[in-house]
SESETI-360918 format. One record per residue (C-alpha): x, y, z. Coordinates in nm, 2 decimals. Layout:
X/Y/Z
X/Y/Z
...
This chain:
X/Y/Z
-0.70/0.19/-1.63
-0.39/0.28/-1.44
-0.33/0.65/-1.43
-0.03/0.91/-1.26
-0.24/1.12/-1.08
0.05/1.41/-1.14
0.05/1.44/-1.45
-0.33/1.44/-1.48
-0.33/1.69/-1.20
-0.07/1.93/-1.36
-0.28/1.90/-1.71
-0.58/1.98/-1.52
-0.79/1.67/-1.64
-1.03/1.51/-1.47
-1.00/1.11/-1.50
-1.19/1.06/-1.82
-1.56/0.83/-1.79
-1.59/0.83/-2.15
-1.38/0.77/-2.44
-1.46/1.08/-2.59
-1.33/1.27/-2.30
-1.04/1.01/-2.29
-0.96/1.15/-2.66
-1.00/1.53/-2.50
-0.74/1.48/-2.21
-0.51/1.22/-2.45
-0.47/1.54/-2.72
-0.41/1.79/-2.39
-0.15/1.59/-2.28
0.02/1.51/-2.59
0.03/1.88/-2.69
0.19/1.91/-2.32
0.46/1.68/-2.44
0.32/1.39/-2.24
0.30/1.02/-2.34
-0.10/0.99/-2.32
-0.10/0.56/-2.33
0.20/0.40/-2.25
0.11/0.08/-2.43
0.34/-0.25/-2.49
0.30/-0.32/-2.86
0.26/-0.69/-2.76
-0.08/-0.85/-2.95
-0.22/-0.97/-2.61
-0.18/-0.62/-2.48
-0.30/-0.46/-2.76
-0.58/-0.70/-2.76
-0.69/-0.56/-2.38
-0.68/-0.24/-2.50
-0.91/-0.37/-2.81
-1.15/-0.52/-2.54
-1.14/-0.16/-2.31
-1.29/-0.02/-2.61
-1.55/-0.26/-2.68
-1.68/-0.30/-2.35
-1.70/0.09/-2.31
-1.86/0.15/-2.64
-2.05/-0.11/-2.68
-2.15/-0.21/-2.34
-2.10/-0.54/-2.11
-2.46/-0.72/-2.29
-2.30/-0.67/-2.60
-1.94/-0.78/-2.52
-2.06/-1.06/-2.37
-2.29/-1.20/-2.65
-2.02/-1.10/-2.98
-1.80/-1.33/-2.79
-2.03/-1.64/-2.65
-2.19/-1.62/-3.04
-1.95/-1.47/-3.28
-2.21/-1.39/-3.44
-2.19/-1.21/-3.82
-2.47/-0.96/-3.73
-2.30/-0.82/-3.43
-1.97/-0.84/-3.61
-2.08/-0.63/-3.90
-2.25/-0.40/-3.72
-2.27/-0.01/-3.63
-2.17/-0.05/-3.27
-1.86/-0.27/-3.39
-1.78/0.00/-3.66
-1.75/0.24/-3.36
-1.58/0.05/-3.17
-1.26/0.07/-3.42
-1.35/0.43/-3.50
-1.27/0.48/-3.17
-0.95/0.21/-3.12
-0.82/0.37/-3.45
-0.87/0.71/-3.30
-0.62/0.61/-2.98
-0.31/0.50/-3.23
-0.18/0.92/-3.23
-0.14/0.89/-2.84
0.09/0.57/-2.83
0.48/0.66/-2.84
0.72/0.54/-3.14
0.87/0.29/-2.94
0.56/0.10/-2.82
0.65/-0.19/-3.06
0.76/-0.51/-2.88
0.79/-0.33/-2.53
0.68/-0.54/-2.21
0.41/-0.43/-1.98
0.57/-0.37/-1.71
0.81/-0.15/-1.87
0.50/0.02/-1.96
0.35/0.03/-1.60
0.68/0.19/-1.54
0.65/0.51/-1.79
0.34/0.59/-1.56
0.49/0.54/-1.21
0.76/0.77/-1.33
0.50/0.96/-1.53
0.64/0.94/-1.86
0.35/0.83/-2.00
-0.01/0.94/-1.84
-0.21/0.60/-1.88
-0.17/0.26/-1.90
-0.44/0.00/-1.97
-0.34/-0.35/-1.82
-0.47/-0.58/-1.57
-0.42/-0.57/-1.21
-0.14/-0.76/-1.15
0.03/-0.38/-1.26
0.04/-0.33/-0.89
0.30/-0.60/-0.82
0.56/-0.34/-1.05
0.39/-0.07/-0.89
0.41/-0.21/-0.51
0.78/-0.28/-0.59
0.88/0.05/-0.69
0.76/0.17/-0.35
0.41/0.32/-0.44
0.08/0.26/-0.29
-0.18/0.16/-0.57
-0.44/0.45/-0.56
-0.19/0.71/-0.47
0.07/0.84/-0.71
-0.05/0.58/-0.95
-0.44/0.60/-0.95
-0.67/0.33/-1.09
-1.03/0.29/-1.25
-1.19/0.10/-1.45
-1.15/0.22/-1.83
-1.44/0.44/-2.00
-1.72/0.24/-1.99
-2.12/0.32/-2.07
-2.16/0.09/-1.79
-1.98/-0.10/-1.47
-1.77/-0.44/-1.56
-1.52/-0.66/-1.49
-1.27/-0.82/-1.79
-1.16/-1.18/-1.54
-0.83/-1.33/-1.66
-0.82/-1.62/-1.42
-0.47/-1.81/-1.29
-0.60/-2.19/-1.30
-0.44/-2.47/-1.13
-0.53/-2.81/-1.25
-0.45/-3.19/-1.07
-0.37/-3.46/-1.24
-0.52/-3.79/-1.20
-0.28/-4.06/-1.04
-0.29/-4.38/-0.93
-0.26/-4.44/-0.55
-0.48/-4.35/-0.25
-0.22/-4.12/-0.12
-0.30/-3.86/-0.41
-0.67/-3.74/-0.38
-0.65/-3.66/0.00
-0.32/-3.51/-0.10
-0.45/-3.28/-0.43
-0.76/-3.19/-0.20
-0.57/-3.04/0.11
-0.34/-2.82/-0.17
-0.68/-2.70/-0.30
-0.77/-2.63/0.03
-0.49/-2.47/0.18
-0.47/-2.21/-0.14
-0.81/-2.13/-0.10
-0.77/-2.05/0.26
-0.89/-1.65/0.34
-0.55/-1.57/0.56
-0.36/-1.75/0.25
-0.57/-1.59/-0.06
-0.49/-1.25/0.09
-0.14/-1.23/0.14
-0.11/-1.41/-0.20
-0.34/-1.16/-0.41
-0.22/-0.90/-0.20
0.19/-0.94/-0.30
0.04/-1.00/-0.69
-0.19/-0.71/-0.71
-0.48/-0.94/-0.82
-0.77/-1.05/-0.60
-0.89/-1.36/-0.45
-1.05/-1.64/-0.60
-1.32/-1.61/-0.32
-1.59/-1.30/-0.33
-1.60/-1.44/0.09
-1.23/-1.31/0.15
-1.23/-0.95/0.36
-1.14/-0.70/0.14
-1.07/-0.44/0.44
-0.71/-0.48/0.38
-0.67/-0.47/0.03
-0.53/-0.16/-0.14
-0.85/0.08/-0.31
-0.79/-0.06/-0.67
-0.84/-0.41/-0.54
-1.13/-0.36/-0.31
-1.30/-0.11/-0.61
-1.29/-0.47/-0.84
-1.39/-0.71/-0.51
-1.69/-0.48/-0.48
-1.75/-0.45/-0.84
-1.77/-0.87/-0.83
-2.01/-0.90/-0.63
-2.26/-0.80/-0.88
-2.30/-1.13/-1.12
-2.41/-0.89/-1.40
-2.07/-0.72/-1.39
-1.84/-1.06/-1.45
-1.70/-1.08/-1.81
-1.45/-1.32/-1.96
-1.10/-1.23/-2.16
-1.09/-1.35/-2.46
-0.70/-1.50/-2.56
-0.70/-1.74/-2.21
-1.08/-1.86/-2.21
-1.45/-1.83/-2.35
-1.36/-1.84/-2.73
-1.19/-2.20/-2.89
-0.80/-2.13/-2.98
-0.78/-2.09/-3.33
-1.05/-1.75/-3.27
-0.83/-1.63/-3.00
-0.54/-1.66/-3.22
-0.78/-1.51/-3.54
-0.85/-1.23/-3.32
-0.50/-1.12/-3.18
-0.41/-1.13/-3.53
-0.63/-0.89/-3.68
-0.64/-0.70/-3.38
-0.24/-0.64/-3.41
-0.25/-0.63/-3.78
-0.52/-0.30/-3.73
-0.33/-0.14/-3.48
0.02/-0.13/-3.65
-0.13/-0.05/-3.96
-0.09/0.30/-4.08
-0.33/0.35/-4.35
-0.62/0.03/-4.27
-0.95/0.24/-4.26
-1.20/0.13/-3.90
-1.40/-0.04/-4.16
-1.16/-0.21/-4.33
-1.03/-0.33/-4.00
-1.40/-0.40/-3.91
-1.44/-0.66/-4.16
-1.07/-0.80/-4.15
-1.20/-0.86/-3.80
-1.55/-1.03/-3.89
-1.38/-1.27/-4.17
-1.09/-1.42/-3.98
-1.31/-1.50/-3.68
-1.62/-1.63/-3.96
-1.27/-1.84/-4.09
-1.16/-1.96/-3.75
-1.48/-2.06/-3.61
């Protein structure tokens, strides 16, 4: 959860730990004329904004067996019902023109402070490194409400092919190498705003967002997966952007409604 510290500082808010206090500040700020989320209305980025509210309201145990099982139980239940009660109950704090606006432009409205929040992976801090602005500083970071500490991974994969020739293994394994290298992981993850690969790499130079998630990591019970890239076969990912989007944009679709919307298209999918 990126944040301009400005805006939250002339508001008087505190940086919200739960997503009721989220709602509190999000209604201060709007009635200050503020942009509370600045939010691409893209399905993937709605979708981790979907998964900021599940893991805070339903806890990392719970996120992490819905999506390993897609089960029906956990799909129909309370906690899921609360989860859209509360993911309906962020729609007032988005602007009109979220719809089909790219991240970065949204990272933007919060380096500028048009808008006061901005849920989005880490690789924000490459748009917010090239405006000029040290991650943690004018644009503040932490992780997003949460009843307890984890961390959503969206990995960048490289894979080999296999070739003929004895030329090509020794070559494949020395670029494996080389990119795994601590002096090379760090300058890469530090110009891209993510973090290494390796939980070995020094974190001493990283910005205090980065080193805040290297720390985090180092705790097995705190790793997650992001559904849409791995952990779930295609045709869910696909059922769940769907419904996600289709709940989101839709003005008059009850939490419950969009609970079970949710529950049949992944039952369909699976």
């Amino acid at each position: 959860m990126f944040y301009n510290t400005s805006v939250l500082e002339e508001a008087g808010i505190e940086v919200p730990k739960t997503w009721d206090d989220f709602i509190a500040a999000a209604e201060k700020l709007k009635a200050a004329g503020v942009i509370p989320i600045g939010l691409g209305g893209q399905p993937w980025q709605e979708r981790i904004m979907f998964n900021s509210v599940l893991l805070g309201v339903a806890g990392r145990e719970f996120y992490a067996e819905l999506y390993s099982t897609l089960d029906d139980d956990l799909l129909k239940s309370d906690t899921m019902r609360k989860v859209f009660e509360t993911f309906a109950a962020l729609k007032p704090f988005v602007d009109e023109a979220s719809p089909g606006r790219n991240w970065n432009e949204a990272t933007n409205m919060v380096a500028k402070g048009e808008a006061a929040f901005q849920f989005m992976g880490d690789w924000a801090k490459g748009e917010i490194i090239a405006a000029g602005i040290e991650p943690g500083t004018t644009v503040g970071c932490a992780f997003a409400p949460a009843i307890d500490t984890a961390y959503i991974m969206t990995v960048d994969a490289f894979a080999f092919s296999a070739m003929d020739g004895e030329d090509a293994t020794p070559a494949q394994t020395l670029m494996a190498q080389v990119m795994l290298e601590p002096d090379v992981q760090i300058a890469f993850n530090k110009k891209k705003g993510s973090i290494p690969a390796r939980l070995d790499v020094p974190a001493d130079s990283f910005d205090v967002c980065a080193q805040t998630a290297i720390k985090t990591l180092q705790d097995k019970k705190t790793h997650l997966v992001s559904t849409g890239l791995f952990g779930v076969p295609s045709a869910v990912s696909g059922a769940i952007d769907d419904t996600i989007s289709n709940f989101w944009n839709s003005a008059d679709m009850s939490p419950e409604e969009g609970q079970a919307q949710f529950q049949q298209a992944i039952s369909y999918a699976k």
